[in-house]
C-alpha positions in Angstrom: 83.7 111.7 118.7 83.0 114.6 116.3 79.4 114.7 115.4 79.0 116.5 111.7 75.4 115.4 111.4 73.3 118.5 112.6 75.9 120.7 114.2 77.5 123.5 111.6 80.6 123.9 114.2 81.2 120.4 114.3 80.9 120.4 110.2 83.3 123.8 110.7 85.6 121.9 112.8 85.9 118.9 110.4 86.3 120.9 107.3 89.3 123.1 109.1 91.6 119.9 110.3 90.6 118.2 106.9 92.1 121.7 105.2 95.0 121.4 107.5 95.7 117.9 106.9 96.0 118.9 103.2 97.9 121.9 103.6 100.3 119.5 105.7 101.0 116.7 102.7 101.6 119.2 99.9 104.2 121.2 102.1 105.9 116.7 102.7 105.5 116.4 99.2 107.2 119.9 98.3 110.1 119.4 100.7 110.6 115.7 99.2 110.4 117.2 96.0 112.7 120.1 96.2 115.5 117.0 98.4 115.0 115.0 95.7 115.9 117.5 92.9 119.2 118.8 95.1 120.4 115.1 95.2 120.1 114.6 91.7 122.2 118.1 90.5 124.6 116.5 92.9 124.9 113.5 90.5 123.0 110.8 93.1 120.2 108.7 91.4 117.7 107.1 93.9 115.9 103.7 93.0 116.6 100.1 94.2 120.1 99.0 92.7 120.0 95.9 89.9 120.1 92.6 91.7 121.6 91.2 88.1 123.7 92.7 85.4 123.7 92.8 82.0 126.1 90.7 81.4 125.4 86.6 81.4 126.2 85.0 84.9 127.2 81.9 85.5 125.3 78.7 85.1 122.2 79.9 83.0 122.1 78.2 79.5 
């Protein structure tokens, strides 16, 4: 266990993996990004298709 309460290198220690950890989800969220954008100039759109269409089924009033 990693005890910040009085020790400064444990509070170093903390602070480090905490900056690390952040560092780590922007360079997910810039990857995701930059797929994302590369997919779309390729014509794909992303999303959950339409369970119903526009048009009226069959058996609603």
């Amino acid at each position: 266990m990693l005890d910040t309460s009085d020790d400064i290198s444990g509070e170093l220690i903390f602070t480090v993996f905490g900056a690390i950890a952040k560092f780590q989800r922007q360079q997910i969220v810039k990857g995701t990004r930059e797929v994302l954008d590369a997919a779309r100039a390729r014509g794909r759109v992303g999303g959950r298709p339409q369970a119903l269409s526009r048009s009226p089924t069959r058996g609603s009033c």
